[in-house]
Z-matrix of the N, CA and C atoms (Angstrom, degrees):
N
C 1 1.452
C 2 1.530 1 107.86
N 3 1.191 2 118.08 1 129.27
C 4 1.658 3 123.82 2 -174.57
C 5 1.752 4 105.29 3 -86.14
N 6 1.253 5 118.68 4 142.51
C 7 1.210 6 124.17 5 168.61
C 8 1.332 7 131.56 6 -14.73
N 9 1.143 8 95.73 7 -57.67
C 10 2.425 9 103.99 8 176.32
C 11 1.190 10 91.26 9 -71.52
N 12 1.373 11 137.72 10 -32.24
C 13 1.931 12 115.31 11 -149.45
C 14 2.140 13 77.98 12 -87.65
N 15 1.152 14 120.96 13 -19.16
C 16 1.639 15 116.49 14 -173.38
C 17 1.477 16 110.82 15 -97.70
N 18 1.482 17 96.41 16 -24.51
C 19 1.898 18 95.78 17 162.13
C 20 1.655 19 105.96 18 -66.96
N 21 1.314 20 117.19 19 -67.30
C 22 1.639 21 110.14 20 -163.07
C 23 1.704 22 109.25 21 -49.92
N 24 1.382 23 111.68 22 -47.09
C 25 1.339 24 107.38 23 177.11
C 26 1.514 25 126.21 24 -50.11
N 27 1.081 26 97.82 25 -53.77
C 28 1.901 27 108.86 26 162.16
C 29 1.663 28 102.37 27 -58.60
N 30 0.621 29 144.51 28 -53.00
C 31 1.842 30 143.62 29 -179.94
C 32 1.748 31 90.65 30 -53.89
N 33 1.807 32 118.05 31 -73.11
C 34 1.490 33 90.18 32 -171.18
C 35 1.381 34 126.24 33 -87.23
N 36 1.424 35 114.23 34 -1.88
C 37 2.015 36 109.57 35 160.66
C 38 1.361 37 93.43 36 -67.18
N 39 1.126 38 144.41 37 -49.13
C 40 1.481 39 115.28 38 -158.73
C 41 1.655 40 116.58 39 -84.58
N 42 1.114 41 121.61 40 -31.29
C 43 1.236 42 137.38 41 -173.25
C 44 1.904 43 83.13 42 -67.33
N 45 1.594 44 158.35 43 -48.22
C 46 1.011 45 151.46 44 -101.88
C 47 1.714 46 96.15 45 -143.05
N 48 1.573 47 101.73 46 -39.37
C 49 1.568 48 111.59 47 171.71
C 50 1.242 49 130.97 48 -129.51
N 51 1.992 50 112.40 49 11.73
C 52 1.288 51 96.51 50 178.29
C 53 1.725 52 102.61 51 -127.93
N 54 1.918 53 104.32 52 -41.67
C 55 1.775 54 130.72 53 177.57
C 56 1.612 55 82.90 54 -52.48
N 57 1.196 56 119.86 55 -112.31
C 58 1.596 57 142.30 56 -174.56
C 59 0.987 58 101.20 57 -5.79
N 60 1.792 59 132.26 58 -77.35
C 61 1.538 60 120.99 59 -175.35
C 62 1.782 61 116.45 60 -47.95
N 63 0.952 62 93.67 61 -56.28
C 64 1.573 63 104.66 62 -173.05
C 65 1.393 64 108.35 63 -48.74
N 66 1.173 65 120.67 64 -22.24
C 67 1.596 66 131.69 65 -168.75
C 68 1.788 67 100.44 66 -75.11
N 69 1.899 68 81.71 67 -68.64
C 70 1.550 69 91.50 68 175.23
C 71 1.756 70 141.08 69 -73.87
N 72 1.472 71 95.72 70 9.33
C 73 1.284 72 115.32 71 -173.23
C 74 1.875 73 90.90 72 -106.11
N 75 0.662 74 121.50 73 -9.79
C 76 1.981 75 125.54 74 -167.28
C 77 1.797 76 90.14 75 -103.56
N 78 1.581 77 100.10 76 -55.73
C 79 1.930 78 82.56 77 170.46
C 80 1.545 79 124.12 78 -70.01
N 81 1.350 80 118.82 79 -13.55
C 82 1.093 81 106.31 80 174.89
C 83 1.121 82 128.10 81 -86.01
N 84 1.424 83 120.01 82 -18.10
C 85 1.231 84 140.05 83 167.27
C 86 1.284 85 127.65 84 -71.38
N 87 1.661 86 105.75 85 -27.73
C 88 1.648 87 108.55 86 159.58
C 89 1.137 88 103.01 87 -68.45
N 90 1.256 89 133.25 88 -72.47
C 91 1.772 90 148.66 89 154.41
C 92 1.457 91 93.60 90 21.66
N 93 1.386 92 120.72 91 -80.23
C 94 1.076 93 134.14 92 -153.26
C 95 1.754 94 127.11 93 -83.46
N 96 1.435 95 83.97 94 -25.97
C 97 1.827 96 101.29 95 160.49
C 98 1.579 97 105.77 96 -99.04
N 99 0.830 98 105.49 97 15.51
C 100 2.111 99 100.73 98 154.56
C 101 1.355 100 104.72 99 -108.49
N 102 1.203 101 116.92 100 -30.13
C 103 1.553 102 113.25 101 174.03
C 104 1.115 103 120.17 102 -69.28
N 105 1.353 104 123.71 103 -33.49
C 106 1.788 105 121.86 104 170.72
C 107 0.803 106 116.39 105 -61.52
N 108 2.006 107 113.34 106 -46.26
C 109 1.839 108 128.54 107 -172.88
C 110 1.497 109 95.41 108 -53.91
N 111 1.489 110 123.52 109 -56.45
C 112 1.464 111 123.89 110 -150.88
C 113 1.613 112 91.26 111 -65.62
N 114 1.297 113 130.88 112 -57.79
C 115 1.937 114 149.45 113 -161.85
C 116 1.540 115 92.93 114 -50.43
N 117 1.614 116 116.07 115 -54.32
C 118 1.577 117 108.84 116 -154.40
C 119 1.889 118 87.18 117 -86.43
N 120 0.871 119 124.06 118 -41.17
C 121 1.575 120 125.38 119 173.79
C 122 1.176 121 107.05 120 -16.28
N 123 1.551 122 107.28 121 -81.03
C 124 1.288 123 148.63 122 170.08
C 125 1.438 124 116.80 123 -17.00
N 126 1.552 125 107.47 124 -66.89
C 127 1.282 126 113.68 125 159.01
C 128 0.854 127 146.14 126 -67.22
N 129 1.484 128 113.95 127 -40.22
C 130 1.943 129 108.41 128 157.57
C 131 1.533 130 105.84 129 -75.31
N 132 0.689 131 149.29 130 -9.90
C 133 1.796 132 120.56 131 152.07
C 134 1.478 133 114.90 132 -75.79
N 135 0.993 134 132.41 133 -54.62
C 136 1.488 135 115.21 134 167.22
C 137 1.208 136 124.21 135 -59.32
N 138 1.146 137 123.11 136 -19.56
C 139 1.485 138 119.41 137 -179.45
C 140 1.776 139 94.10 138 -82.62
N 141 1.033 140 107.60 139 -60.26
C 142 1.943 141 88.95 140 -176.46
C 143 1.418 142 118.40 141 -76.85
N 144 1.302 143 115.36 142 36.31
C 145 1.611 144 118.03 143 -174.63
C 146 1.880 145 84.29 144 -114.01
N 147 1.353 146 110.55 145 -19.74
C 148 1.378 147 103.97 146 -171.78
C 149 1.904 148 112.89 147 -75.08
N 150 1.287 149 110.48 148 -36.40
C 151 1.778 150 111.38 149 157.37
C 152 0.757 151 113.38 150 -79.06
N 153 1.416 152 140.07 151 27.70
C 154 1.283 153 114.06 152 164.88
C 155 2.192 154 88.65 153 -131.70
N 156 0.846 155 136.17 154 -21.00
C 157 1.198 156 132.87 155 135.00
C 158 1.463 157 144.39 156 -49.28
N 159 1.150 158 114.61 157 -25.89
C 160 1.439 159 131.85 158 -177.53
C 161 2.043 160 101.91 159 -81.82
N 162 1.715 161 119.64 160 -25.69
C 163 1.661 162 108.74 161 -177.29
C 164 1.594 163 101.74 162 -89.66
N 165 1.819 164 127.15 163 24.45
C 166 1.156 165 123.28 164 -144.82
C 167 1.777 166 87.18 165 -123.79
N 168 1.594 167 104.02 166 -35.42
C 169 1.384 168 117.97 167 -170.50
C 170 1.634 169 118.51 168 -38.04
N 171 1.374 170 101.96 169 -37.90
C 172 1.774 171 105.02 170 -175.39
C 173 1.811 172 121.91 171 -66.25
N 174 1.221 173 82.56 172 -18.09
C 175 1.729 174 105.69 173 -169.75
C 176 1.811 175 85.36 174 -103.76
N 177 0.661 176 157.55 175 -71.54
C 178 1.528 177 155.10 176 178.96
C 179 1.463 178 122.75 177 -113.11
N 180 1.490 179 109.62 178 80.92
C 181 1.449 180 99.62 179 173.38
C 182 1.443 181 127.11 180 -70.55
N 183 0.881 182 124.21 181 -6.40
C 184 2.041 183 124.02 182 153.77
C 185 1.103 184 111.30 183 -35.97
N 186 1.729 185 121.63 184 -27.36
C 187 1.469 186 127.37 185 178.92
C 188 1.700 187 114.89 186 -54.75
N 189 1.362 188 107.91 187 -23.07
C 190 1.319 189 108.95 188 -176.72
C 191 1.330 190 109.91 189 -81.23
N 192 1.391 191 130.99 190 -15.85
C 193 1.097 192 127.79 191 164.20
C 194 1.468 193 122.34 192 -54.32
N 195 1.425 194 103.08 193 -52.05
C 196 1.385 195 104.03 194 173.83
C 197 1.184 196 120.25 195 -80.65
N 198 1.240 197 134.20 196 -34.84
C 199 1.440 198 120.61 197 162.37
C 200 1.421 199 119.16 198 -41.41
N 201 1.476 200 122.81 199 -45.93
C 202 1.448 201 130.58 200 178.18
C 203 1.796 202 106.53 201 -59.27
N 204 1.303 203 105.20 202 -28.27
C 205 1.449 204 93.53 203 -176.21
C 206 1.383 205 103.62 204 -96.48
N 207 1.454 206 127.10 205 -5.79
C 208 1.609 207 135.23 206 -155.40
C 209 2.081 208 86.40 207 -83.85
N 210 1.032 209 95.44 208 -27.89
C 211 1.715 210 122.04 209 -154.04
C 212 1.411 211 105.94 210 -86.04
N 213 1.435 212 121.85 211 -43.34
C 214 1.188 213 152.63 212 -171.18
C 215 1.436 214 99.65 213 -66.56
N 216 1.570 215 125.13 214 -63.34
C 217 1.415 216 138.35 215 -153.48
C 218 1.534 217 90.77 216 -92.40
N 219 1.298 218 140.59 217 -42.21
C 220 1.334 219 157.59 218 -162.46
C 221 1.898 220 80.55 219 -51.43
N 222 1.825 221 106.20 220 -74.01
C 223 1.541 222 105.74 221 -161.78
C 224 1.635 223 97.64 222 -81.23
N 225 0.972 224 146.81 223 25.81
C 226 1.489 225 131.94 224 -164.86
C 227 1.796 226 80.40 225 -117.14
N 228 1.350 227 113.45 226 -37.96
C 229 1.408 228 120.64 227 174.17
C 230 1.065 229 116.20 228 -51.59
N 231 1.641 230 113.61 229 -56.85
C 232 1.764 231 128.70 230 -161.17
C 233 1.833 232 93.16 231 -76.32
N 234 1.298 233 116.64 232 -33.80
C 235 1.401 234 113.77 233 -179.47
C 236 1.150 235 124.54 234 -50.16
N 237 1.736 236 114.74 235 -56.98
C 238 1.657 237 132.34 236 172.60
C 239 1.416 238 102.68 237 -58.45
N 240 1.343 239 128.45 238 -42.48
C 241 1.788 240 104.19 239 172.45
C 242 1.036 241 125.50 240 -69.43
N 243 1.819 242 113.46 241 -56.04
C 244 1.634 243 91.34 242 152.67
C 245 1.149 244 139.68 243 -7.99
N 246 1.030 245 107.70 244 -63.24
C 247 1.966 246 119.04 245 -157.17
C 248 1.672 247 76.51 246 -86.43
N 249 1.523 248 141.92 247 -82.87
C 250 1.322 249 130.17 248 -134.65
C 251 1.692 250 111.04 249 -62.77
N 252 1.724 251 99.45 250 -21.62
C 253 1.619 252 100.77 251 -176.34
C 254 1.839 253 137.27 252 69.17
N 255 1.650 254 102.53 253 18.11
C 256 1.499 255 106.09 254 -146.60
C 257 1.299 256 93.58 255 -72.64
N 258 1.286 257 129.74 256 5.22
C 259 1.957 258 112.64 257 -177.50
C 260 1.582 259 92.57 258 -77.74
N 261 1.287 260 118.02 259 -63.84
C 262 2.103 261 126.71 260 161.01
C 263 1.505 262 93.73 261 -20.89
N 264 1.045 263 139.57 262 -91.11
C 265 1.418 264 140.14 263 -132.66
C 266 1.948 265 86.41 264 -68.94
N 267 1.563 266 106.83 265 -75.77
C 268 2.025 267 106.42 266 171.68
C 269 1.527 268 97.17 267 -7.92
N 270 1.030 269 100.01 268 -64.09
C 271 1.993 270 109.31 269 -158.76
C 272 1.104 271 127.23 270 -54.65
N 273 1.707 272 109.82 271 -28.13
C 274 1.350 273 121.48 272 -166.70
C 275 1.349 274 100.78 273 -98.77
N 276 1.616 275 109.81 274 -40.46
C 277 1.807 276 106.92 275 179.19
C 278 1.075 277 115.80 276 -93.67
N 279 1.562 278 131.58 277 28.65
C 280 1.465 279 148.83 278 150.91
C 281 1.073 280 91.95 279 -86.37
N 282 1.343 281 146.75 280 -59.05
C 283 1.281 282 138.70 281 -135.46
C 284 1.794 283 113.04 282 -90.81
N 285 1.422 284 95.57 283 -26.24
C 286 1.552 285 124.07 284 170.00
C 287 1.193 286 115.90 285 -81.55
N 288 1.391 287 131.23 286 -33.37
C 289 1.653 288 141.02 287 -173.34
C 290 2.039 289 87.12 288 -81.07
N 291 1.253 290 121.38 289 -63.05
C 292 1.372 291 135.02 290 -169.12
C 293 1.610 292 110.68 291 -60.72
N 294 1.281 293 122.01 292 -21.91
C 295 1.694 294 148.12 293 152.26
C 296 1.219 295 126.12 294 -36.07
N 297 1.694 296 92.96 295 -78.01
C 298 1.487 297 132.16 296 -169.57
C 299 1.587 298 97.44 297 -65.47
N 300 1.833 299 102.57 298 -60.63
C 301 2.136 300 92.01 299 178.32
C 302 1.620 301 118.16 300 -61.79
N 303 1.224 302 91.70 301 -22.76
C 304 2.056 303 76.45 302 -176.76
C 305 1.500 304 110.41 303 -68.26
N 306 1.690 305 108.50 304 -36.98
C 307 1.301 306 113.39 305 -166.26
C 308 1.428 307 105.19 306 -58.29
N 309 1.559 308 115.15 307 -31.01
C 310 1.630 309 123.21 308 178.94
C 311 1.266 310 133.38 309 -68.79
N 312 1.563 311 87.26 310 -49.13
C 313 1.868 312 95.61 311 157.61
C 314 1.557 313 129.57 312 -53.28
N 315 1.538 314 87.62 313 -47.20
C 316 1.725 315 96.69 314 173.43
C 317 1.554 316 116.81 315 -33.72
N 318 1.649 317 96.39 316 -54.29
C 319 1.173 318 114.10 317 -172.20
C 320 1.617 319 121.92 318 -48.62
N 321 1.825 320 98.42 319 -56.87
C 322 0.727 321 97.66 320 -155.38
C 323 1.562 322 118.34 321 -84.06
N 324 1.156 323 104.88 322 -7.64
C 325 1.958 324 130.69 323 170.95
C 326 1.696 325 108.02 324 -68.91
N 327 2.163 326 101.84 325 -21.10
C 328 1.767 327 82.18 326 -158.66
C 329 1.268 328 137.07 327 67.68
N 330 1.767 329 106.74 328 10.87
C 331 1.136 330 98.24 329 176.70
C 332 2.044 331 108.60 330 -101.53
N 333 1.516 332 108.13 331 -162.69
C 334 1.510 333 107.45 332 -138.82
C 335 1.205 334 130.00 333 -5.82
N 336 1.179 335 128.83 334 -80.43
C 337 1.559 336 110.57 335 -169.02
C 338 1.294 337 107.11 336 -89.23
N 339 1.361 338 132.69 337 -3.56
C 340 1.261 339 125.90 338 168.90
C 341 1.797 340 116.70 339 -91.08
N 342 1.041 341 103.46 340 44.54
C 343 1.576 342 107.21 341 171.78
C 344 1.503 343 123.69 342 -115.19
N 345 1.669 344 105.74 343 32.12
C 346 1.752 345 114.21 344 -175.48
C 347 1.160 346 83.30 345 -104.78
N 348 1.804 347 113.54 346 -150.93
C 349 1.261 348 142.15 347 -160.02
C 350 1.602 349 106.28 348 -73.71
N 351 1.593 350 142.99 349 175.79
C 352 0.878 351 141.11 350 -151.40
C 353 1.679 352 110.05 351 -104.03
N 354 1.721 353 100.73 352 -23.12
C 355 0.944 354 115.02 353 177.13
C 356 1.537 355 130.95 354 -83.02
N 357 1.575 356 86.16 355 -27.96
C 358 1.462 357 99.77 356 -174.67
C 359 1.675 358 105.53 357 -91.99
N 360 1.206 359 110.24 358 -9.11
C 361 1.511 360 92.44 359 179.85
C 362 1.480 361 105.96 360 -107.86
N 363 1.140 362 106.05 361 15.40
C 364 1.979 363 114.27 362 171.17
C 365 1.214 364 89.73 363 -82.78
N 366 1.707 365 120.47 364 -76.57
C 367 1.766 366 105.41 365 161.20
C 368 1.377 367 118.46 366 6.97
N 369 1.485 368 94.39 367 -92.62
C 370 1.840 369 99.87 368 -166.31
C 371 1.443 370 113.36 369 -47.82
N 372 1.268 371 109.68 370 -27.78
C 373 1.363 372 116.46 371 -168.74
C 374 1.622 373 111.31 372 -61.42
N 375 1.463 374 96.29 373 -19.59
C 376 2.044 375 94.54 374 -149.47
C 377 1.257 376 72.96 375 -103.18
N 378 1.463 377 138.46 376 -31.47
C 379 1.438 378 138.44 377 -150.90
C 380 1.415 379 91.35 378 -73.52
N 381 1.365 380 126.23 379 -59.62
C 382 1.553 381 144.50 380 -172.21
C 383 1.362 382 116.78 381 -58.53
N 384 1.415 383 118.23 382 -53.50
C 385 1.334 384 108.11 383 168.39
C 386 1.508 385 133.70 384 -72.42
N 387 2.026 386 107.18 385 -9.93
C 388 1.395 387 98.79 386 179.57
C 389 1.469 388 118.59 387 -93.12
N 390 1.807 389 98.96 388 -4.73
C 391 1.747 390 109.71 389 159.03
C 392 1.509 391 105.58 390 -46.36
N 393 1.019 392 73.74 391 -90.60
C 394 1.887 393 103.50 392 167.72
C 395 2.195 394 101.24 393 3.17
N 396 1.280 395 73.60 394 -78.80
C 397 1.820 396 86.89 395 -177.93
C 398 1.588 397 104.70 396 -52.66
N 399 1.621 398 124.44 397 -57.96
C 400 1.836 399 116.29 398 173.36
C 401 1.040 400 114.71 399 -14.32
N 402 2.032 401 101.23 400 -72.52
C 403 1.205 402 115.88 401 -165.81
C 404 1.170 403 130.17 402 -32.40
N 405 1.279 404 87.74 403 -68.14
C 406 1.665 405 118.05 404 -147.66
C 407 2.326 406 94.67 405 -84.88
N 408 1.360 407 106.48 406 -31.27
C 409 1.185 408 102.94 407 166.58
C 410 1.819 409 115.93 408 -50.41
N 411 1.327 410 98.15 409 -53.16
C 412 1.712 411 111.34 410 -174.32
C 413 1.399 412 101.61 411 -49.15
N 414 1.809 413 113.40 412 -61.39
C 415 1.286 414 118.85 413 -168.23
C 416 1.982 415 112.84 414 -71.47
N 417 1.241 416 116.91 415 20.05
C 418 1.826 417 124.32 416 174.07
C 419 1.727 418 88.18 417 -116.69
N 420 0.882 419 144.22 418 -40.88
C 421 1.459 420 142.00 419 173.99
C 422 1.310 421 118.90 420 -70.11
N 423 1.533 422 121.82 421 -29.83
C 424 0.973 423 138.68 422 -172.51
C 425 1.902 424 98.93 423 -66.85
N 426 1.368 425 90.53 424 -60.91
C 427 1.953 426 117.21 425 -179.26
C 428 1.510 427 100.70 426 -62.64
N 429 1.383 428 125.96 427 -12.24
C 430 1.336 429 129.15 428 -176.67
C 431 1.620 430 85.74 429 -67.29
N 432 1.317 431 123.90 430 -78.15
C 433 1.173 432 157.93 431 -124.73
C 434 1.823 433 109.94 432 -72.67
C-alpha cells in the first residue's frame, strides 16, 4: 500500500472512530455534568430552604405542606441519580475520551510503538483503538447496570 492510499485511510478511520466520537463523547459529557450541576443545585437549595421553613410552621401550618413536598422532590431527585448513576457513566467516558486522544497523539507524533512504517502503524492504530472501544464499551454497560 503506497503512502496516500494509507494517508486517506487514516484521515477516514479517524475522522469515523476517533474526530466524531471524541466530539460526541465531549458533548455528552458536558450533557451529563450539567445534569449533576443542575440535580446537586437543586438539592442543596431545597434541602436548606427546609430549616429555615420549618421555625415558620406555628404562624402558618400550610407550611407543612410544602415542606412535605420540599422533601418529596428533594428524594424523588436523589432517587433518579441513584438509579441513572451519571458520575459512573462521566467516569467511564472521561476515561475513554482521555484513551482514545493519547492513542491519537501517539499516533500522530510516531511516538512508541507507532514509530515503524506508515502502514504498519495504521494497523496498530485500528488494532488499538478498537481495544480501546471493547473495553471501555463493556465498562459504560457495566455503569449501566
Amino acid at each position: 500500500m503506497d503512502n496516500n492510499n494509507v494517508a486517506t485511510k487514516v484521515e477516514e478511520y479517524s475522522k469515523l472512530r476517533i474526530l466524531e466520537p471524541l466530539e460526541h463523547i465531549n458533548k455528552r459529557v458536558r450533557r451529563l455534568k450539567f445534569v449533576t450541576f443542575s440535580s446537586s443545585f437543586f438539592k442543596l437549595i431545597f434541602s436548606a430552604s427546609i430549616p429555615v421553613l420549618v421555625p415558620l410552621v406555628p404562624d402558618n401550618p400550610h407550611l407543612l405542606t410544602l415542606i412535605a413536598i420540599i422533601s418529596a422532590m428533594v428524594s424523588i431527585v436523589q432517587g433518579i441519580n441513584t438509579l441513572t448513576d451519571y458520575e459512573s457513566k462521566i467516569a467511564v467516558l472521561t476515561k475513554f475520551k482521555n484513551d482514545l486522544e493519547k492513542e491519537w497523539v501517539l499516533f500522530q507524533t510516531g511516538t512508541g510503538t507507532y514509530s515503524k512504517e506508515a502502514e504498519e502503524n495504521f494497523h496498530l492504530l485500528v488494532k488499538n483503538v478498537e481495544n480501546l472501544y471493547d473495553s471501555h464499551v463493556q465498562g459504560l454497560l457495566d455503569s449501566s447496570n
